[in-house]
C-alpha positions as CSV (number, residue, x, y, z in Angstrom):
1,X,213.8,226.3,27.8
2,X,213.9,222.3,27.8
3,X,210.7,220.2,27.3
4,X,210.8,218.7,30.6
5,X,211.0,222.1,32.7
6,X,207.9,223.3,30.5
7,X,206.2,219.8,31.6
8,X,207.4,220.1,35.5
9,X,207.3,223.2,36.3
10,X,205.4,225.5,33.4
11,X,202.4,223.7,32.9
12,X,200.8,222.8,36.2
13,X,200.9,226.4,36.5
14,X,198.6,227.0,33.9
15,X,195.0,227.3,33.5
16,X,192.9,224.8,32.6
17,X,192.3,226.0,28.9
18,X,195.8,226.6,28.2
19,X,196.1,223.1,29.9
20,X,193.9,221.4,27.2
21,X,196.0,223.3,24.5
22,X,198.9,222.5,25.3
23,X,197.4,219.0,25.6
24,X,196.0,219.5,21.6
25,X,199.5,220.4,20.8
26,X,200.9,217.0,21.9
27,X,198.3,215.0,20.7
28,X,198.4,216.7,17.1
29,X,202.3,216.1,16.9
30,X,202.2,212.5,18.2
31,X,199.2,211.8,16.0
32,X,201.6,212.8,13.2
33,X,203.8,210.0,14.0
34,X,201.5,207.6,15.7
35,X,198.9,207.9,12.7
36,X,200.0,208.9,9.8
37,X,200.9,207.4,6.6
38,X,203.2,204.7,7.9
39,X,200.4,203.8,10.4
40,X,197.9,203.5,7.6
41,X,200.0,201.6,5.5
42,X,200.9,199.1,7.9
43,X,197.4,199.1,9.4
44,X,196.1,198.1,5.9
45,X,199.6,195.2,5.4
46,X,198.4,193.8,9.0
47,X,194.8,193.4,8.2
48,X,195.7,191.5,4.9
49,X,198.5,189.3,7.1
50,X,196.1,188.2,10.3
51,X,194.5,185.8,7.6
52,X,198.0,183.9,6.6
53,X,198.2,180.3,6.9
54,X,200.8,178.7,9.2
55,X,203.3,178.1,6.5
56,X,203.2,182.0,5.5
57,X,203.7,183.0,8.9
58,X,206.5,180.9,9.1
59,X,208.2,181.4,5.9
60,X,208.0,185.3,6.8
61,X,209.1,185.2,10.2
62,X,212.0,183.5,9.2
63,X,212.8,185.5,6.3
64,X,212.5,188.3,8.5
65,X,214.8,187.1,11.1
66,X,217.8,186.1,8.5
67,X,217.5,189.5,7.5
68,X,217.5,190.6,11.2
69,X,220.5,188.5,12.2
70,X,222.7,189.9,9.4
71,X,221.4,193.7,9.7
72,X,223.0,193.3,13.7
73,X,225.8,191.3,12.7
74,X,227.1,193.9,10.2
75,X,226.2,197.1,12.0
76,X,225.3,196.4,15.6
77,X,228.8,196.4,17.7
78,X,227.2,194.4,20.7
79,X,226.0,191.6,18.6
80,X,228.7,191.3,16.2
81,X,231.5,191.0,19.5
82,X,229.4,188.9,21.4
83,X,228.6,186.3,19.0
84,X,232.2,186.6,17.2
85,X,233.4,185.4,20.4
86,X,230.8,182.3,20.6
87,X,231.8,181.5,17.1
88,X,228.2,182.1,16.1
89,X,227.9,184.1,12.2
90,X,224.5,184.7,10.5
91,X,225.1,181.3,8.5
92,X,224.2,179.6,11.6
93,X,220.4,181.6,12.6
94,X,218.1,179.9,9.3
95,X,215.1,180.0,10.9
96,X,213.4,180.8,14.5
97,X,214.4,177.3,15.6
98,X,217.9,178.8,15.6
99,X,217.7,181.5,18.0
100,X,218.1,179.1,20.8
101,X,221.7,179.2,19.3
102,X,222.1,183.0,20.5
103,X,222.2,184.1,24.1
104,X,219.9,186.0,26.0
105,X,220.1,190.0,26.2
106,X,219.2,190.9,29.7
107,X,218.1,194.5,31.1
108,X,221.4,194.6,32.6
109,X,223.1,193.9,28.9
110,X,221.0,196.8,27.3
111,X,222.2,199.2,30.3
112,X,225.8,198.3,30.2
113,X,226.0,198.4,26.7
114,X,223.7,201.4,25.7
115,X,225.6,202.8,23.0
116,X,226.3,199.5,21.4
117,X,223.3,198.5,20.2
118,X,222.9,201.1,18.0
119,X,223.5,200.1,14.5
120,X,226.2,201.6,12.6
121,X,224.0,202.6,9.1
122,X,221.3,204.7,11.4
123,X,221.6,208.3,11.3
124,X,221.8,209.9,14.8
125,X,218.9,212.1,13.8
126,X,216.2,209.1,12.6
127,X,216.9,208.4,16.7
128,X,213.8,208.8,19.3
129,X,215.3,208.3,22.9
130,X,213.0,206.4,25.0
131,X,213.5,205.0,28.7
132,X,211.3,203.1,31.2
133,X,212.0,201.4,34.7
134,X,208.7,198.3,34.4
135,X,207.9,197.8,37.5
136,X,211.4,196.8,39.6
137,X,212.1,200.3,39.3
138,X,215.4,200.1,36.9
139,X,216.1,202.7,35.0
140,X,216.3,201.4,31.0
141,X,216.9,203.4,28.2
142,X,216.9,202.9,24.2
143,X,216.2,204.4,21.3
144,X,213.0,203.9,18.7
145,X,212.5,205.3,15.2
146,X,209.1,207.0,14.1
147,X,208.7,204.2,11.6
148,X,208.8,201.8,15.0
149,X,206.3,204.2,16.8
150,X,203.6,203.9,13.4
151,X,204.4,200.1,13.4
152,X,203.4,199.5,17.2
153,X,200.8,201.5,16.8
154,X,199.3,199.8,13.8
155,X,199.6,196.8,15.5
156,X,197.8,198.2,18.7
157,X,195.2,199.3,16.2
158,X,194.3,196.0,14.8
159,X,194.0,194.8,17.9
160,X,191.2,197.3,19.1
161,X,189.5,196.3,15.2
162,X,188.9,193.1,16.3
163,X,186.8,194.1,19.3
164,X,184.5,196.6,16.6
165,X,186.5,199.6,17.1
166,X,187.9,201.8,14.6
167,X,191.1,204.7,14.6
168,X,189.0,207.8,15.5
169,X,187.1,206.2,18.4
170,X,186.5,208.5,20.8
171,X,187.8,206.9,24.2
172,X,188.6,207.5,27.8
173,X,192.5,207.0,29.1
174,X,193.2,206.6,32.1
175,X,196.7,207.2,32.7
176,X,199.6,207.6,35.7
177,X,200.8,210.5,33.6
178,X,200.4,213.7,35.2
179,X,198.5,216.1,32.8
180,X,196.2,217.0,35.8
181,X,198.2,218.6,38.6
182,X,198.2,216.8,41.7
183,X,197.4,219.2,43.5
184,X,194.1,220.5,42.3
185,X,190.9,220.2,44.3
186,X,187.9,220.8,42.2
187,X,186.9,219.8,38.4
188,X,187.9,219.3,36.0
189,X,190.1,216.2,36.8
190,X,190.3,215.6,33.1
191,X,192.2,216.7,30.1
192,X,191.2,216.8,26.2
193,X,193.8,215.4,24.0
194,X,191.1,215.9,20.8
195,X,193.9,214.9,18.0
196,X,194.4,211.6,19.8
197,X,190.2,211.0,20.4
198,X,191.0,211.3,23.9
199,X,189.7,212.4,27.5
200,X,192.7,211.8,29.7
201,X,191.8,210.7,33.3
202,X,194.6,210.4,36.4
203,X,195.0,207.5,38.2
204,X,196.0,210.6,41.2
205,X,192.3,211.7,40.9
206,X,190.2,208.4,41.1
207,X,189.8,209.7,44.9
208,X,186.6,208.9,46.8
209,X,186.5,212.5,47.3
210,X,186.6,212.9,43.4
211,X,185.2,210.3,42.4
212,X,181.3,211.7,42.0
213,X,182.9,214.0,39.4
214,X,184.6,212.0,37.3
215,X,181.4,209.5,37.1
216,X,179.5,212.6,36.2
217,X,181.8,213.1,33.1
218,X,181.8,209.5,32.3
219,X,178.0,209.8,32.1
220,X,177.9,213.5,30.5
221,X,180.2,212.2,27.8
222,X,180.3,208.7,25.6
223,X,183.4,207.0,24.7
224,X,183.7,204.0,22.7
225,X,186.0,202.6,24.7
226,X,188.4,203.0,27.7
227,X,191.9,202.0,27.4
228,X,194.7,202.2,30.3
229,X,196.0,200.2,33.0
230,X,194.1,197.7,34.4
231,X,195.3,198.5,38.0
232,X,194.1,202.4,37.6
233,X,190.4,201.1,35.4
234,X,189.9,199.1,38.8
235,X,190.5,201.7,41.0
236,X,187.8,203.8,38.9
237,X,185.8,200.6,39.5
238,X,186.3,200.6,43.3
239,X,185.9,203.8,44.4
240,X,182.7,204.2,42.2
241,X,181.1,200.8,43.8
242,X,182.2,202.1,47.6
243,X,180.6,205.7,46.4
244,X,177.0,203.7,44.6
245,X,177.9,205.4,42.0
246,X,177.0,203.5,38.2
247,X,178.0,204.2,34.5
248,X,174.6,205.5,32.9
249,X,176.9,205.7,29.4
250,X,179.0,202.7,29.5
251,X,182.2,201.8,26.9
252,X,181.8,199.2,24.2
253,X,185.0,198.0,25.3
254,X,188.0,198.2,27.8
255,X,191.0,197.8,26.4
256,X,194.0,197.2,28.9
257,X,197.9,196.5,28.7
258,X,201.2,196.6,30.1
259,X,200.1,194.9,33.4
260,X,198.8,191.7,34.0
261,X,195.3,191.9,34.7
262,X,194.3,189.9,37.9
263,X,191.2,187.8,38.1
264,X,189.5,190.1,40.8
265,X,190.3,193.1,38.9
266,X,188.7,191.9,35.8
267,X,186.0,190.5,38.1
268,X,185.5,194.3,39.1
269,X,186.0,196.2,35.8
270,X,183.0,193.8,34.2
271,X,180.5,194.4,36.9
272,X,181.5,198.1,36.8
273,X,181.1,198.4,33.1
274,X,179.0,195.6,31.8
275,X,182.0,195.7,28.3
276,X,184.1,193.6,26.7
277,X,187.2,193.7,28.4
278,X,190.6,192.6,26.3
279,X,194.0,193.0,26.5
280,X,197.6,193.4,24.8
281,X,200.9,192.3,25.7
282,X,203.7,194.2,25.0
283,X,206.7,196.4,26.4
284,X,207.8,199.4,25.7
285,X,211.2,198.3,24.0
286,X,208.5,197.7,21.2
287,X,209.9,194.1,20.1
288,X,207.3,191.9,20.5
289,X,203.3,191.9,21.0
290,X,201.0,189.7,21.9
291,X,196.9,190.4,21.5
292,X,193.5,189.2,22.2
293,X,191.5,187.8,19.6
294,X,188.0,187.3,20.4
295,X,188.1,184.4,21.8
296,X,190.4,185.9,24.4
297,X,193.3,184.3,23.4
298,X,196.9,185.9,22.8
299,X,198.2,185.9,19.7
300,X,201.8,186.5,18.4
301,X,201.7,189.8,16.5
302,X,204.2,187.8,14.4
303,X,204.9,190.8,11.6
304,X,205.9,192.8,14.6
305,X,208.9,190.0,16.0
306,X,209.0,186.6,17.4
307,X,208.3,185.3,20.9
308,X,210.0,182.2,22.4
309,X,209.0,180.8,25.8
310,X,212.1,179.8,27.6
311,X,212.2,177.2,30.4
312,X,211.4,178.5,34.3
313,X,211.8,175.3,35.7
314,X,211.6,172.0,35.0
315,X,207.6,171.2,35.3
316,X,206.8,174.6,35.5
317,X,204.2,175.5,32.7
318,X,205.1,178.6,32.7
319,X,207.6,180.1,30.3
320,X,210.1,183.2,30.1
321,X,209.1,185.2,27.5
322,X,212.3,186.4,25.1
323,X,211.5,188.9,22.3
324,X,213.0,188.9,18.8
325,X,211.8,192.5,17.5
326,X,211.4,193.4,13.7
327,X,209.8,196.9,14.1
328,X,213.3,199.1,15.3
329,X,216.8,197.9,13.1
330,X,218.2,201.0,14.8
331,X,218.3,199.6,18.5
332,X,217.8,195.6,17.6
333,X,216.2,193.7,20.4
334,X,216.9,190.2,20.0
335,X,216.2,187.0,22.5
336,X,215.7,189.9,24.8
337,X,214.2,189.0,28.5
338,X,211.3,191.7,29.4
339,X,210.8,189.5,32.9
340,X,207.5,188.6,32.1
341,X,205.8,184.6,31.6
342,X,203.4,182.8,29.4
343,X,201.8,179.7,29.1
344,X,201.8,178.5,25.6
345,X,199.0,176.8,24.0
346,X,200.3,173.1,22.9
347,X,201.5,173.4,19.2
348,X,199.2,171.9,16.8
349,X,196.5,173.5,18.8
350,X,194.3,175.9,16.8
351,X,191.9,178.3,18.1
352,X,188.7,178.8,17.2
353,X,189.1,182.2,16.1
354,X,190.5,181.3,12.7
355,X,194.0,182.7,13.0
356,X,196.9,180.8,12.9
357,X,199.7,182.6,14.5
358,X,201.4,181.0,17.9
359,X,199.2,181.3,20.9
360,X,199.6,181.6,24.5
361,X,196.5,180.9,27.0
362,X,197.7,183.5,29.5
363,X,200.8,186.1,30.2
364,X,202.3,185.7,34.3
365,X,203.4,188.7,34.9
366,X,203.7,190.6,38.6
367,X,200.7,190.5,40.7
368,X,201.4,193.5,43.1
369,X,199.3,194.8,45.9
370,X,198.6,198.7,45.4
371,X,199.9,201.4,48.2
372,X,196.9,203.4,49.7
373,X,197.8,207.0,49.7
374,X,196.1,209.6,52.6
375,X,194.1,211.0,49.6
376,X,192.4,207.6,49.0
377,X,194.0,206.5,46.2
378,X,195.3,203.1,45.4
379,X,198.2,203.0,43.4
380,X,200.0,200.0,41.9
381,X,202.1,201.3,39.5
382,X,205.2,202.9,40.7
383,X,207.6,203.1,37.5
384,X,207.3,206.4,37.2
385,X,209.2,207.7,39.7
386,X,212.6,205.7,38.6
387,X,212.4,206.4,35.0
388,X,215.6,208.6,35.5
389,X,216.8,207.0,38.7
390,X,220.3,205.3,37.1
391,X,221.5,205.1,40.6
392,X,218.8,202.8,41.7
393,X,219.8,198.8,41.0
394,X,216.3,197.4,42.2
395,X,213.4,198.6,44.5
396,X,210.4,197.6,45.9
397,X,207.5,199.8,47.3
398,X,206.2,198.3,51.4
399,X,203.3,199.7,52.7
400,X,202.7,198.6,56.7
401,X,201.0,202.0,57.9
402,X,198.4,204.2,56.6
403,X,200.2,207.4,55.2
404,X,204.0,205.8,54.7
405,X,205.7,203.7,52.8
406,X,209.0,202.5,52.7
407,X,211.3,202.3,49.4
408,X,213.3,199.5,49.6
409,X,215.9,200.2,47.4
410,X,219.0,198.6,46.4
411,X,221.6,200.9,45.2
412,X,224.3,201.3,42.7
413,X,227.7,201.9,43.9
414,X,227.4,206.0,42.7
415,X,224.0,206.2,44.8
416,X,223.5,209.4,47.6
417,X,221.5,211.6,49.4
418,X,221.1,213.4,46.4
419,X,219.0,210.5,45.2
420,X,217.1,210.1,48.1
421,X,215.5,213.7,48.3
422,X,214.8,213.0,44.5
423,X,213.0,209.9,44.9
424,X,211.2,211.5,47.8
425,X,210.4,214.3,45.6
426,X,209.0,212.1,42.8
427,X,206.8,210.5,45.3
428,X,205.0,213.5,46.3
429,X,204.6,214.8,42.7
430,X,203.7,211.4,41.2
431,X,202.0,209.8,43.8
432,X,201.0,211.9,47.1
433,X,201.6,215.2,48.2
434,X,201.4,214.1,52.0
435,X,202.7,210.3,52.2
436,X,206.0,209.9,54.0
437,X,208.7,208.2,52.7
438,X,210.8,205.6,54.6
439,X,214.5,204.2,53.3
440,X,216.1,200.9,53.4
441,X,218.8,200.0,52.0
442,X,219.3,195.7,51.8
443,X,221.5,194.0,49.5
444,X,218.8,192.1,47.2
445,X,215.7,192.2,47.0
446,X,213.7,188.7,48.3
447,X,212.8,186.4,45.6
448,X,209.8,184.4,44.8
449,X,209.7,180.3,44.1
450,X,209.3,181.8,40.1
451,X,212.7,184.0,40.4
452,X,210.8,187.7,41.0
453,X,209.9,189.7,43.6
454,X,207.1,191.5,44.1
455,X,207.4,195.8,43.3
456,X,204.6,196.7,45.8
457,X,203.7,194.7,48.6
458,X,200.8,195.8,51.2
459,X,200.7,194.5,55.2
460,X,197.9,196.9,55.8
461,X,195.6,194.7,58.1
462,X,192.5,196.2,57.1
463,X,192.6,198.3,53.6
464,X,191.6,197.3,49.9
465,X,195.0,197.3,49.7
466,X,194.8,193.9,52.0
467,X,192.1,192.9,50.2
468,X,193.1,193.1,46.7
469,X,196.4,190.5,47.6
470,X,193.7,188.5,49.2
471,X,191.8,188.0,46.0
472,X,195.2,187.9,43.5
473,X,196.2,184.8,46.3
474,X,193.7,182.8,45.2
């Protein structure tokens, strides 16, 4: 029996102690990878790094990337075509000046040419096959080595050291995975993953109906931190506010990624939680990281890759961010564009923190409304429902009515029925049992002045739905 028919259809079925165990059981063979001795190694390299002066940073970034830019040429089909045929050879990438040289990999580049961007000296079995969608809803997948997963992780880690917390901190996730069945209707709306230091928390479960509970474990039980998405934190932080509900046992920190956190969102989470709040940005391709230090300023993880700020627009201050990845030589990411945009600090500028790696003063990426689902729920985050949807070009999520939706999706040319009941059917698992689902079908999806469109957009007159765009408006 395959992993994902245990996690779909086995486990929900079980009780809630088998539930936890089979929670333990994840947890202890992730924290083999996650945490072991590669983690600690690079954990310990990292620490010693952060305190390089500009000209080490340099001179090992660019060491780094010569290495890089040979390793693809030599074993990478995709690269070593594509830049044959602009007359480009290794010779010509010295330093990280030279990557302008190179084109851009795209989304689309990675899903058209899958299987070439896998280098040539990996062995099939070192392979980890990952896929996620972001937030537009297309389907990407790639592949990651274990020595990549440590490597991120590490660099996560050092991160979370900076705010005064330490590997073995117990904390709090809150998470859009679904390790507490949607459909269940009393506590515990929480999961143990005790290898990991974790309570797990669903975003499907942050009800008003359930909220008195899960405040109740908050306050029965101290974490160090929390950690998740900011969107799912501030719907904690809403529904406990509407409910009068307060944290009697509050975190030391929130730690947050892989959304941009909005200004009323962070507004909310510090009332709600009196902590530091910080953030990392990253994507799950794992070739490039950006983090907080404590003067809330991102950082370049620069051991991890390089990031380059590509013109928007002329007089825009804004830049598209392009990754150059060192963690993965299996599945190379280089001048890739994960779609999001920073403003860079001016260079010369140093921060008062100390550290000398590039800065940037703040990451642009989507600001989404959230859908409100007939439970009470408001969800932001829809990437979990197109993971696996190849037939699915773009979409975006339209709430107008209380208790529908409609998927605006636009569709590949092998696209069907078949795909509709299964996006229909990932809605009710992922997100609400009882929300309808409307289709269209347009040819694009609208873009903004900046080039994207927003995944989830709210008309709701009179919802925190409504609200919440007010507040990221302005």
């Amino acid at each position: 029996m395959s992993e994902s028919v245990l996690v779909e259809q086995i486990y929900p079925r079980l009780p809630v102690f088998l539930q936890n165990a089979a929670c333990w059981y994840y947890g202890k063979k992730e924290a083999r990878v996650r945490c072991g001795k590669i983690f600690e190694q690079r954990l310990r390299e990292l620490m010693n790094s952060e305190k390089w002066s500009a000209a080490e940073i340099e001179s090992y970034q660019n060491e780094k990337l010569r290495f890089l830019i040979r390793h693809a040429y030599d074993s990478v089909p995709y690269y070593r075509e594509r830049w044959k045929a602009l007359k480009l050879s290794p010779e010509d990438i010295r330093n990280r000046g030279d990557l302008a040289k190179l084109p851009v990999l795209t989304k689309e580049d990675v899903r058209q040419n899958f299987s070439r961007l896998v280098s040539e000296r990996v062995s099939r079995h070192e392979l980890v096959r990952r896929h996620t969608s972001g937030t537009t809803g297309k389907a990407l997948h790639f592949y990651v080595t274990n020595e990549a997963i440590a490597f991120q992780w590490a660099i996560w880690w050092r991160h979370r050291m900076r705010f005064g917390l330490e590997p073995g901190s117990w904390h709090a996730n809150f998470t859009g995975k679904r390790v507490v069945p949607l459909d269940q209707s009393s506590p515990p709306y929480w999961r143990w993953n005790r290898p990991m230091c974790q309570a797990l928390l669903t975003m499907h479960h942050l009800t008003p109906a359930k909220i008195s509970s899960v405040m109740e474990f908050l306050n029965t039980n101290h974490f160090d931190f929390y950690s998740g998405y900011p969107s799912i934190i501030h719907m904690l932080a809403l529904n406990a506010f509407e409910a009068g509900l307060t944290l009697d046992a509050p975190p030391r920190a929130v730690v947050t990624g892989a959304e941009n956190m909005l200004d009323f969102q962070r507004r909310d989470i510090e009332k709600f939680t009196g902590a530091i709040l910080t953030d990392q940005y990253g994507c799950s391709e794992g070739c490039g990281n950006a983090s907080h230090c404590p003067q809330f300023v991102y950082h370049e993880d620069f051991e991890f890759g390089i990031l380059e700020g590509a013109e928007l627009s002329p007089n825009h201050p804004a830049k598209s961010i392009l990754c150059t990845g060192f963690g993965c030589d299996a599945f190379p990411f280089i001048r890739y564009e994960v779609g999001d945009a920073g403003v860079w600090q001016q260079d010369g500028a140093a921060c008062s923190c100390g550290r000398h790696s590039r800065a940037m003063t703040r990451i642009e990426g989507r600001e989404d409304d959230y859908v409100v689902t007939p439970e009470g729920a408001r969800i932001m985050r829809f990437d979990y429902i197109f993971k696996d949807a190849l037939n699915v070009s773009e979409v975006q999520i339209v709430q107008e009515q209380m208790g529908e939706i409609t998927a605006r999706v636009v569709r590949r040319s092998s696209y069907g029925a078949k795909d509709e009941a299964e996006i229909s059917r990932e809605v009710q698992r992922w997100i609400s049992p009882t929300i309808r689902v409307r289709f269209e079908y347009p040819g694009e999806i609208e873009r903004g002045a900046n080039g994207k469109f927003r995944a989830v957009v709210s008309r709701l007159k009179s919802s925190a739905s409504t609200q919440a765009s007010d507040h990221a408006n302005h």
